[in-house]
C-alpha distance (Angstrom), angle and dihedral (degrees) to the residues before:
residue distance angle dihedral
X1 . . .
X2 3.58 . .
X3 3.92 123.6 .
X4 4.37 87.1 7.7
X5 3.23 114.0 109.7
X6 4.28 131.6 -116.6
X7 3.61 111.3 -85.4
X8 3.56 119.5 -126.6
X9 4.05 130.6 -116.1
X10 4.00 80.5 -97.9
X11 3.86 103.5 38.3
X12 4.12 85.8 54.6
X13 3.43 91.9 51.4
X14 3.61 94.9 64.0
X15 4.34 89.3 32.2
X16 4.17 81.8 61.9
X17 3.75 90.9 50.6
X18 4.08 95.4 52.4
X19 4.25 89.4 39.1
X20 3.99 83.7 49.1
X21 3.84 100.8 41.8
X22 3.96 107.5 16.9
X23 3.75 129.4 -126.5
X24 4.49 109.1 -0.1
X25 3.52 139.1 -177.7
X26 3.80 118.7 -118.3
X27 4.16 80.1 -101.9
X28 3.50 95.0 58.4
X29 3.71 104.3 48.8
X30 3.77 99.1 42.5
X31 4.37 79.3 49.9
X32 4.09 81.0 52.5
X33 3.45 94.8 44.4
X34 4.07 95.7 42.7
X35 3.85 88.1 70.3
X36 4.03 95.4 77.6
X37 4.09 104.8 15.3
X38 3.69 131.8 36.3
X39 3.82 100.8 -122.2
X40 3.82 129.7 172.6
X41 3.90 117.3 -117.5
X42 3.61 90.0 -116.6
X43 3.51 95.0 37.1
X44 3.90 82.7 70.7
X45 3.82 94.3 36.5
X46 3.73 92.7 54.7
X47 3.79 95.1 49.9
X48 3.61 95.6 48.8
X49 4.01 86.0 49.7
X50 3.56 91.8 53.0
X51 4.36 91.9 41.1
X52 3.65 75.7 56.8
X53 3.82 98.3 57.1
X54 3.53 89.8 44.1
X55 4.07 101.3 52.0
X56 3.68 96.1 -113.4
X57 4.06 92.8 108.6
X58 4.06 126.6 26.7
X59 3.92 110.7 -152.0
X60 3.74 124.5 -142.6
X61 3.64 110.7 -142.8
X62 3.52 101.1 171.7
X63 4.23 88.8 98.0
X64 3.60 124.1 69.1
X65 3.67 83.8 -111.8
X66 3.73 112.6 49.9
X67 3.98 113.3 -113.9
X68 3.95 111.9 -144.6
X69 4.04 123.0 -165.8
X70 3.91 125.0 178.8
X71 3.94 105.5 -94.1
X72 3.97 90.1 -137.8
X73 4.13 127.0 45.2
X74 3.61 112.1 -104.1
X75 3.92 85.9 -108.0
X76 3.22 96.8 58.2
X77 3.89 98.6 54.3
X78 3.54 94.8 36.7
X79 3.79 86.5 54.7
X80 3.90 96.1 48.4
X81 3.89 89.4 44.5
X82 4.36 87.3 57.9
X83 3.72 88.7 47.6
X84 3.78 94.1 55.6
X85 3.84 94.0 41.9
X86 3.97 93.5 48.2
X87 3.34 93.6 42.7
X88 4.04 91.8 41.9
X89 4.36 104.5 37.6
X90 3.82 96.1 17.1
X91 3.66 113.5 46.6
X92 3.97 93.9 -117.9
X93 3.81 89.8 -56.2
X94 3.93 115.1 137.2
X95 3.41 83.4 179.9
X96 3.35 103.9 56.1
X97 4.12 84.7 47.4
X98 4.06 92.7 55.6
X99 3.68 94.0 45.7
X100 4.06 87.3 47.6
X101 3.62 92.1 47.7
X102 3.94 94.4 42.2
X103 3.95 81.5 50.6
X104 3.60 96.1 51.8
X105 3.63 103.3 43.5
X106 3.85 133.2 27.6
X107 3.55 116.5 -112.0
X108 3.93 133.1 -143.0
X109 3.73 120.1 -103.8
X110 4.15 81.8 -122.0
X111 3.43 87.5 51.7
X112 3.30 99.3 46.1
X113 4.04 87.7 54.2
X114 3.36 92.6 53.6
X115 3.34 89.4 61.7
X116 3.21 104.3 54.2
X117 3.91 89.6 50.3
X118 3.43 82.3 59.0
X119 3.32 101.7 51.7
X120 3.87 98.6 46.7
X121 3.74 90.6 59.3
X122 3.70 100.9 48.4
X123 4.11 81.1 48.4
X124 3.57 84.8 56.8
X125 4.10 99.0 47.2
X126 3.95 76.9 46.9
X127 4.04 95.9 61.3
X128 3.79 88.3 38.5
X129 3.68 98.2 55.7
């Protein structure tokens, strides 16, 4: 993510809908975003103007209605957002973060699996080092 800045609580809720459903109109998130908060119209419009501003959304305005899509994959952010918190409420430990997280919220047998997987091969990139 480099020089952008952190999104907010709000500006991530309207990131998750473009990652989730691909390029929107203004319409369409604040539709999205209707289903779990009651947000104004221009409450959503305003936000995505200012995400704008800051580089966390590009808007297409070749379409009578303007088209916006998250400027960075949902990787990517997601990514730099873990670095900051490790770095910021776990003294650089990803560690300590999963076993937090694992702690704090139940996790799906699937999940759980994938995991594991996960774990095996960076033990295995360990012992090869």
């Amino acid at each position: 993510m480099g020089d952008l800045p952190m999104p907010t609580d709000a500006e991530l809720a309207i990131l998750a809908v473009l990652w989730r459903d691909g390029p929107c109109t203004v319409r369409q998130v604040h539709e999205a975003l209707s289903a779990a908060h009651d947000t104004a119209y221009t409450t959503t419009l305003k936000l995505m103007q200012v995400m704008t501003q800051k580089g966390l959304l590009v808007r297409d305005a070749s379409q009578r209605s303007h088209v916006f899509r998250a400027a960075k994959p949902a990787a990517r952010t997601q990514g730099h957002l873990v670095k900051k918190l490790v770095e910021a409420a776990f003294e650089g430990s990803a560690a300590r973060l999963a076993m937090r997280a694992l702690s704090t919220k139940r996790a799906s047998l699937e999940e759980l699996e994938a995991l594991e997987t996960m774990i095996e091969r960076l033990k295995a990139e360990q012992r090869d080092d």
